[in-house]
BAVEXDO-21567 format. One record per residue (C-alpha): x, y, z. Coordinates in steps of 0.001 Angstrom, whole numbers, padded with zeros to 6 digits, always signed. Example, Ala and Ser with C-alpha at 12.3 -4.5 7.8 and 13.67 -1.06 7.14 Angstrom:
<nodes>
+012300-004500+007800/+013670-001060+007140/
</nodes>
This chain:
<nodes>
-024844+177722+121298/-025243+178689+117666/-025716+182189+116396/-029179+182854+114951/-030295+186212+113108/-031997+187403+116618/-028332+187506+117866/-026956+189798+115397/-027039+193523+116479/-027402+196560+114626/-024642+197169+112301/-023317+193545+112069/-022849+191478+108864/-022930+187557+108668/-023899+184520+106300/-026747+182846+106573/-025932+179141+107441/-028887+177326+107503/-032624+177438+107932/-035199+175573+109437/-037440+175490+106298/-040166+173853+108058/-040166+176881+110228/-039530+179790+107894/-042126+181142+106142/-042133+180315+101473/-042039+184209+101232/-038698+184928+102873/-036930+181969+101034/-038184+183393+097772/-036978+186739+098791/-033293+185350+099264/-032986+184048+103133/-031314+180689+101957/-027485+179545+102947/-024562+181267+101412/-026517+184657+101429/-024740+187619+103434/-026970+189680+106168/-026571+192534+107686/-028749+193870+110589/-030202+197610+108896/-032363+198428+112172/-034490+197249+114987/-037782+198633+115882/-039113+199841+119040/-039257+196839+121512/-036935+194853+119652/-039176+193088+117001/-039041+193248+114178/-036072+193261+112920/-034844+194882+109380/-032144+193426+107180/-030403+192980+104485/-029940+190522+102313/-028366+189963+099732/-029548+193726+098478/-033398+192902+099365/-034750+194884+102184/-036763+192543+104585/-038530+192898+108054/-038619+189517+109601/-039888+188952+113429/-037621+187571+116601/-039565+184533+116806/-038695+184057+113042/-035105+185279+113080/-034087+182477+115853/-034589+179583+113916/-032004+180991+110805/-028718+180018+111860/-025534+182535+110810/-022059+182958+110838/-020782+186498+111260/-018121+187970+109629/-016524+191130+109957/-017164+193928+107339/-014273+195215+105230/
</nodes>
């Protein structure tokens, strides 16, 4: 099984390996959710969704059922 961006938990840092563009909405590939990009997981809202990260320096606040089909690779934070 592949680790998606609903996987990561609070704290944690990885690259963003691939999306599903057919699934992601234009908006967060404008705003920098594309391969090679670094995430990290800022927070989690009450009941789990959504979910607030990261990337790349932009701020975003993407939904589970969104987050799942963005695959990553983590990476430990220096």
């Amino acid at each position: 099984m592949q680790d998606t961006l609903a996987h990561l938990k609070k704290g944690e840092h990885a690259i963003i390996k691939d999306v599903s563009s057919n699934l992601i909405p234009l908006k967060l590939l404008e705003m920098g959710c594309l391969p090679g990009n670094s995430v990290e997981l800022v927070q989690v809202a009450p009941f789990a969704d959504p979910m607030y990260l990261n990337i790349n320096g932009s701020h975003l606040a993407i939904r589970k059922e969104t987050a799942i089909h963005i695959l990553i690779e983590k990476v430990a934070h220096e």
